[in-house]
C-alpha positions in Angstrom: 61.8 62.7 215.8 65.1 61.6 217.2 68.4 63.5 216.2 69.0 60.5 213.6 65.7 61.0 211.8 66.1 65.0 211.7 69.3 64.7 209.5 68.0 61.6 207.3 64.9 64.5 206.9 67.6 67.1 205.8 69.9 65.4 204.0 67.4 63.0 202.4 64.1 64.4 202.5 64.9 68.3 201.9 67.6 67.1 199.4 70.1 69.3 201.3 73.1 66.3 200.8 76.1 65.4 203.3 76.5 67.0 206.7 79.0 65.9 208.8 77.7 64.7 212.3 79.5 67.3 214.3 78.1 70.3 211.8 74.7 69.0 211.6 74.2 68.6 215.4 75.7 72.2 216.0 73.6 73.4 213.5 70.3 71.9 215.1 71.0 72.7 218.6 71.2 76.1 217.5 68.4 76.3 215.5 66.8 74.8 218.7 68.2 77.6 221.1 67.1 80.4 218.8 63.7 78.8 218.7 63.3 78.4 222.0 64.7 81.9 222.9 62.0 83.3 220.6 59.6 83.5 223.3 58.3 81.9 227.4 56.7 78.9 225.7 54.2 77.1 227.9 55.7 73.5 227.6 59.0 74.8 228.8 57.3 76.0 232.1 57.9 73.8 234.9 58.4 74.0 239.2 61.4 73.1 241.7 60.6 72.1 245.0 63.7 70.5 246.1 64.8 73.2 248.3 63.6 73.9 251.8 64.0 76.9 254.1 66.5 76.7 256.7 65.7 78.3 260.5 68.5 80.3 260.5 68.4 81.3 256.9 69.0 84.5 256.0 68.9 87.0 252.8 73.0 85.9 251.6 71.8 82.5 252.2 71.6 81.2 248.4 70.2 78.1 247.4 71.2 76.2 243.9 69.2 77.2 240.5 68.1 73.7 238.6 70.6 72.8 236.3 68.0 73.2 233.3 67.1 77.0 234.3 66.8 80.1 231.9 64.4 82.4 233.6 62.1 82.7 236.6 58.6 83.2 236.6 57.5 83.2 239.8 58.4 82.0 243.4 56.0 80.8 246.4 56.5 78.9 249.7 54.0 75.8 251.5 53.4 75.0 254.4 52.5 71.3 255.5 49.0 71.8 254.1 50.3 73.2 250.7 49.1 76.6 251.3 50.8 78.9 249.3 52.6 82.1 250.2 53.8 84.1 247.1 56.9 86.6 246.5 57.6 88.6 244.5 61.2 89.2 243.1 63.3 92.2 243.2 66.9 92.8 241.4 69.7 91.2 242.6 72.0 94.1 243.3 69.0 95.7 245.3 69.0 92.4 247.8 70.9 94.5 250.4 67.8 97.0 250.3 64.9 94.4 250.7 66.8 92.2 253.5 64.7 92.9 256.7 61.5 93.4 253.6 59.7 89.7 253.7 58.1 87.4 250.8 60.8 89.4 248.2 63.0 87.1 246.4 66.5 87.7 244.0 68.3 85.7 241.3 72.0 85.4 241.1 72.5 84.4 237.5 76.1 84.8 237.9 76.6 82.1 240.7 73.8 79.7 239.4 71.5 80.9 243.0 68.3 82.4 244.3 67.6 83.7 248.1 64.8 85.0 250.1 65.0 88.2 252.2 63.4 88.9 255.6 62.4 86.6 257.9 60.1 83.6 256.5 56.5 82.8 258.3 56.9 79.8 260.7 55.8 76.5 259.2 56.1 77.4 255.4 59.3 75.7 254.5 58.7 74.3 251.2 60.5 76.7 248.4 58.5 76.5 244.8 60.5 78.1 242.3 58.4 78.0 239.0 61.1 78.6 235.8 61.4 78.2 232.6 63.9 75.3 231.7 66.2 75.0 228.8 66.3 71.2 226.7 69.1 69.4 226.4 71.3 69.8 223.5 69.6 67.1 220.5 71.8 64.2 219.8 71.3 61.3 217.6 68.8 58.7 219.7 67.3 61.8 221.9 64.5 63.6 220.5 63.3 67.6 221.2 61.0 68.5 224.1 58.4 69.9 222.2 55.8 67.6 220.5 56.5 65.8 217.6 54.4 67.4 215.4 56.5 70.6 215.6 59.7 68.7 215.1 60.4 69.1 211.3 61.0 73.0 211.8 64.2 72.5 213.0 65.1 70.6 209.9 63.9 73.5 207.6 66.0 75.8 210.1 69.4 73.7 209.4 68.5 73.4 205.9 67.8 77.3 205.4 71.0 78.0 207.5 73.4 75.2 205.7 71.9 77.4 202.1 72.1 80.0 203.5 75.6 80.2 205.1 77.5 76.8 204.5 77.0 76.1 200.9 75.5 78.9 199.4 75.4 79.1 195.8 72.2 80.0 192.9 70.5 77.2 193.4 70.8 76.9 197.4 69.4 80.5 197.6 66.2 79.3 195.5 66.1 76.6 198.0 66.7 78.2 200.6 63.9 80.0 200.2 61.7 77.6 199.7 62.9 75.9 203.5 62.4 79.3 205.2 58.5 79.4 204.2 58.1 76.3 205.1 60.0 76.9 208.4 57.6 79.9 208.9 54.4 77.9 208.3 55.1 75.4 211.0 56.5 77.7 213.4 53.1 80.2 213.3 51.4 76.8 213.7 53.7 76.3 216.8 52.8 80.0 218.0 49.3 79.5 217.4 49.8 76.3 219.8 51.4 78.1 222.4 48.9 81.4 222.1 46.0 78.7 222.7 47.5 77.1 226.1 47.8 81.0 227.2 44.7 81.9 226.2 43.2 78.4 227.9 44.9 79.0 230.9 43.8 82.7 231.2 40.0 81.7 231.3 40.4 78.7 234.2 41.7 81.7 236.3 40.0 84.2 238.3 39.8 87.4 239.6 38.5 89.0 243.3 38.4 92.0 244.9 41.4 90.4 247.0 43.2 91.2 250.5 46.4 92.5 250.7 48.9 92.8 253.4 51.6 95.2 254.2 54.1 94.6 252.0 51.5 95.0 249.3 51.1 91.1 248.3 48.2 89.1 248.7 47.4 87.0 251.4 47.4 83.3 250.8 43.6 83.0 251.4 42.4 85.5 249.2 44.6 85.1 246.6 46.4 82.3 244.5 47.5 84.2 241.7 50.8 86.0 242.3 51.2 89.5 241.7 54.7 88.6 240.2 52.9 86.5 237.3 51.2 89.8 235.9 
């Protein structure tokens, strides 16, 4: 459902009346945010590979965030074969501590960056930084990220919070009601969505007895689950 087609469902379909453009969209977008805040949902899950480790890179070299990231999950470098060499991440005010440490990696939310400490192994150049994204804000000819089935919860969120807040009154509260049940329903169907995709993933991975090197990580051969992902 576009932007468009959310308010003609408010308005129209939920019976809610007139909402100026400018106050519906602020209300959607966030009814979006909190929704998507609400937990790591699988669909927003997705991998940069745009940057590249530099020969005379060291732990205050920073390289840019995506412009669509909220969180990291997990961070590995390639080589020219696309073996992968996982690190895992430590604070960002501990980055002095880990700098001479290897396969450790920091977020600087503050300056929109990420580095690597130590010295990386020779040929793996190839930075994956797996995140999860934030959408862009709904407008009136885009449409939310998430499938289309889901869609219509953010018009029962809008409609509880206009009630609710906006123009609240006897018969909005009975109403409003009315849109936060509903709202519920289709977002425990939207959990149960998300809990499947986990649970699907889980079961096409596996576990070994596993090597380990120094620095307590496992070695690329042995292991193709990070340790940072548990």
């Amino acid at each position: 459902m576009t932007g468009a087609e959310l308010k003609e469902f408010v308005t129209d379909g939920l019976d809610v009346g007139d909402i100026g453009d400018t106050e519906f969209y602020i209300l959607l977008n966030a009814a979006k945010t909190k929704l998507e805040e609400e937990r790591d949902w699988k669909i927003l899950e997705t991998t940069d590979s745009s940057k590249t480790v530099g020969s005379g890179d060291t732990f205050l070299t920073t390289k840019a965030l995506p412009s669509d990231f909220s969180k990291d999950i997990g961070l590995f470098l390639t080589n020219s074969n696309n073996n992968p060499l996982y690190y895992s991440p430590v604070p960002y005010r501990e980055r002095h501590i880990h700098k001479d440490i290897p396969r450790r990696y920091y977020i600087d939310l503050a300056n929109s960056v990420f580095g690597l400490t130590g010295a990386s192994p020779s040929g793996y150049t190839t930075i994956n930084l797996i995140y999860r994204k934030f959408t862009s804000d709904i407008a009136s000819g885009s449409s939310w990220a998430f499938p289309a089935r889901f869609h219509p919860v953010l018009g029962f969120i809008v409609a509880e919070m206009f009630r609710g807040g906006v123009d609240f009154d006897a018969i909005s509260a009975k109403q409003m009601t009315q849109n936060r049940a509903d709202a519920l329903a289709l977002y425990y169907a939207l959990l149960d969505w998300d809990t499947a995709l986990r649970i699907q993933e889980q079961g096409g991975s596996y576990e070994d007895s596993g090597n380990y090197d120094a620095s307590g990580l496992p070695t690329a051969e042995n292991k193709d689950f990070p340790l940072a992902y548990m």
